[in-house]
C-alpha positions in Angstrom: 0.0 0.0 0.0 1.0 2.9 -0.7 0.4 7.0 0.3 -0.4 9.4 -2.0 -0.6 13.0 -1.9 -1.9 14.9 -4.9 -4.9 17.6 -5.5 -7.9 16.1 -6.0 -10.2 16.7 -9.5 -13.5 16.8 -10.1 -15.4 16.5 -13.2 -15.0 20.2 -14.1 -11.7 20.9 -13.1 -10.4 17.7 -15.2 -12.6 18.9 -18.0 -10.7 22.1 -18.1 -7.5 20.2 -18.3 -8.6 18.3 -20.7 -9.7 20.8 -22.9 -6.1 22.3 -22.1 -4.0 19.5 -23.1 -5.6 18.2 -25.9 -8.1 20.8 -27.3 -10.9 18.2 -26.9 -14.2 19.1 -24.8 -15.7 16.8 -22.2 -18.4 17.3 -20.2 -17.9 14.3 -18.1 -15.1 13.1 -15.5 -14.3 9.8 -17.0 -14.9 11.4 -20.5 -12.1 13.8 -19.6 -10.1 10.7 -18.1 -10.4 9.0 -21.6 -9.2 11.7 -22.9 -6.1 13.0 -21.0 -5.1 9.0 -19.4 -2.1 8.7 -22.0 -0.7 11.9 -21.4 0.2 10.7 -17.6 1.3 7.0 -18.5 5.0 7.8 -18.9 6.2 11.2 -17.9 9.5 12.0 -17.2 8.6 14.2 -14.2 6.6 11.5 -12.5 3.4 13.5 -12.4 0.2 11.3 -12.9 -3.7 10.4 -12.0 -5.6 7.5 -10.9 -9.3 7.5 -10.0 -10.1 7.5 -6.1 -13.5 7.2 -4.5 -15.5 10.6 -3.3 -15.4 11.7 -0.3 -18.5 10.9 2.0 -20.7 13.9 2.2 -19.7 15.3 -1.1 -22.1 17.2 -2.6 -21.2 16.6 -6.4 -23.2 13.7 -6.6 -19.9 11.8 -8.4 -18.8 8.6 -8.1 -15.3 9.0 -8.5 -13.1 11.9 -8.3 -9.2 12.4 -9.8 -6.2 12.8 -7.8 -3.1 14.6 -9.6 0.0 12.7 -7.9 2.6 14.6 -6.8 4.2 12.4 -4.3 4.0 8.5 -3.4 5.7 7.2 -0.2 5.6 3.5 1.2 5.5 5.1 4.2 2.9 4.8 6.5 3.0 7.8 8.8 1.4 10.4 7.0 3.9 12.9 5.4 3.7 16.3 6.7 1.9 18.6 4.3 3.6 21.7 5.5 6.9 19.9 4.7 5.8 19.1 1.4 4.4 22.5 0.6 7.8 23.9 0.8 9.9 21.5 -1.8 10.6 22.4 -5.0 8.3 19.2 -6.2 5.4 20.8 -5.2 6.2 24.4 -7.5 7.0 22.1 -10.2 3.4 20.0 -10.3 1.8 24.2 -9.5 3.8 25.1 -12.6 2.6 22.1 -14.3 -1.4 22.3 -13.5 -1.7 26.8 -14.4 0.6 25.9 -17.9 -2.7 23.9 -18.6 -5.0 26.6 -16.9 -5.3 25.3 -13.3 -4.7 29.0 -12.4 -6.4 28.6 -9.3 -3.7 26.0 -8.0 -2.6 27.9 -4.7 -6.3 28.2 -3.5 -6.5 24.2 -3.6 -5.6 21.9 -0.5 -3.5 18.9 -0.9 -5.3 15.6 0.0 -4.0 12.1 1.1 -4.9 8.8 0.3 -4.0 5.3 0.4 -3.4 3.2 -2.8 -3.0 -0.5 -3.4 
């Protein structure tokens, strides 16, 4: 198992990217998946996504949500955001997300989960 930290998608925010990176309009999340799922297969800089399950309580009415990885760790003790927050990694993935349009990149929180 192990932990990931990345920014969490919804359906419109991965639409934009989508729309971003390969000019094609979705309306849907795993539309915009279909459409952006190669571009994260091999990249140099590690960056990728994998489907997660929605928070409970969340209003969107999704089933699934994205999470943009910027870090994995075997570890089990969580990994301090703070920490992260302050390495060059995390610039890079901002840097990334607001080339493609994510302007709004510094108002998101990071989120953890764990991945088999």
């Amino acid at each position: 198992m192990a932990q990931v930290i990345g920014f969490r998608f919804n359906a419109a925010n991965l639409c934009r990217l989508a729309k971003s990176m390969r000019g094609i309009e979705c309306t849907s999340l795993l539309g915009a998946v279909g459409v952006i799922f190669r571009e994260f297969e091999d990249r140099p800089d590690g960056f990728r996504i994998e489907l997660i399950p929605v928070p409970p309580g969340d209003p969107s009415g999704e089933e699934v949500n994205i999470i943009f990885i910027i870090w994995v760790s075997s570890k089990q003790k969580p990994l301090s955001f703070k920490k992260l927050r302050q390495l060059p990694r995390m610039q890079e993935a901002k840097g990334f997300l607001r080339g493609f349009g994510i302007t709004e990149i510094d108002d998101w929180k990071l989120i953890r989960t764990y991945l088999d």
